[in-house]
C-alpha positions as CSV (number, residue, x, y, z in Angstrom):
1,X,2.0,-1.1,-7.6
2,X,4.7,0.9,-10.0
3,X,1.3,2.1,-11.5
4,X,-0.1,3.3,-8.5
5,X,3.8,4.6,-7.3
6,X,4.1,6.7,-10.9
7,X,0.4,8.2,-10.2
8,X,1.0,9.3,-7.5
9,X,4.5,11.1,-7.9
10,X,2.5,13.0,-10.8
11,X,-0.2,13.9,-8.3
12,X,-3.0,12.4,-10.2
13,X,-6.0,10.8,-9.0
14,X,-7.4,7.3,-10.3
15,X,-10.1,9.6,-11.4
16,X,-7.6,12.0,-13.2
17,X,-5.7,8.8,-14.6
18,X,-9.0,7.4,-15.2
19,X,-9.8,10.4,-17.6
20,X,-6.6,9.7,-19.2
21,X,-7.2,5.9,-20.2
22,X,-11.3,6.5,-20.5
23,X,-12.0,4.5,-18.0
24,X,-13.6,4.8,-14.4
25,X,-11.6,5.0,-11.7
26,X,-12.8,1.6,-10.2
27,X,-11.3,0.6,-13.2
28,X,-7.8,2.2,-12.7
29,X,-8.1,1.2,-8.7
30,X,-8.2,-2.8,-10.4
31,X,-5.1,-1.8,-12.2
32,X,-3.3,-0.4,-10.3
33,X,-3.6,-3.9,-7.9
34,X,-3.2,-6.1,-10.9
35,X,-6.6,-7.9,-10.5
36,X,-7.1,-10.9,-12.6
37,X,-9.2,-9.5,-15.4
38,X,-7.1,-6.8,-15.8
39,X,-4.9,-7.1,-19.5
40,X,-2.0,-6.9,-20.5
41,X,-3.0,-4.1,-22.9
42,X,-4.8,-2.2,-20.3
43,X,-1.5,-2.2,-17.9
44,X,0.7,-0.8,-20.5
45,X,-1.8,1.8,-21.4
46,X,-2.0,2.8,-17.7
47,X,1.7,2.8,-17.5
48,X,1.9,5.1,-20.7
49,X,-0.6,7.4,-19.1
50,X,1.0,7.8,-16.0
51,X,3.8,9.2,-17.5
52,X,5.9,5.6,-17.7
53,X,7.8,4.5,-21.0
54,X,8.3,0.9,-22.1
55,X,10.9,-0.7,-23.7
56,X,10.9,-3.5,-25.5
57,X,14.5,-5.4,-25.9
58,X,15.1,-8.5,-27.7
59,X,18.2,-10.1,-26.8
60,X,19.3,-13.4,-28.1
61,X,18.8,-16.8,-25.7
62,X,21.9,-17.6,-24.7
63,X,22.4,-21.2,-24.4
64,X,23.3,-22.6,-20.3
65,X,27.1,-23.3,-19.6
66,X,28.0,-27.0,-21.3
67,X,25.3,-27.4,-23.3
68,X,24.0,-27.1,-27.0
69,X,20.8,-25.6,-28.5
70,X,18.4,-28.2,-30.0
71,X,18.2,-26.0,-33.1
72,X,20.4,-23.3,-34.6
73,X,16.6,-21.4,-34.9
74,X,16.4,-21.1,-30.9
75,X,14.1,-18.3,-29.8
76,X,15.2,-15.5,-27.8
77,X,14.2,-13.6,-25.0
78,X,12.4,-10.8,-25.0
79,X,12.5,-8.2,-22.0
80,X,10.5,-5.3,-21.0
81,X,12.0,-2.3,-19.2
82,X,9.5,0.3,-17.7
83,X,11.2,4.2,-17.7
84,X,9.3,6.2,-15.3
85,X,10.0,9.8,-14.7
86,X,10.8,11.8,-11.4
């Protein structure tokens, strides 16, 4: 939906969006609903073409209130922030 949202506020088509990502715009409509043979890969492309930005953060796992991590190698989170303009 924040595909189709960021499209549209740019006054693109899926057809003109489609052009960008050299795809069809069938394609872009599957997208833009998040259909389930739609990557990962192909979402951030689409996001990217509609004039989006994404941010990748790391930030380290912070452990819940009381209790210890297993190991002092814990993982941590990574988050992804989508910038859109207008």
């Amino acid at each position: 939906m924040a595909i189709r949202r960021q499209r549209e506020a740019l006054e693109l088509t899926q057809k003109e969006l489609g052009v960008r990502l050299k795809t069809s715009q069938p394609r872009v409509a599957k997208i833009e609903r998040a259909a389930s043979d739609v990557s990962l890969d192909q979402l951030v492309r689409a996001f990217t073409a509609a004039g989006s930005k994404i941010v990748v953060k790391s930030a380290k796992a912070k452990p819940k209130k009381g209790k210890q991590p297993k190991d002092k190698k814990s993982t941590g989170t990574v988050v992804l922030e989508v910038v859109t303009s207008k």
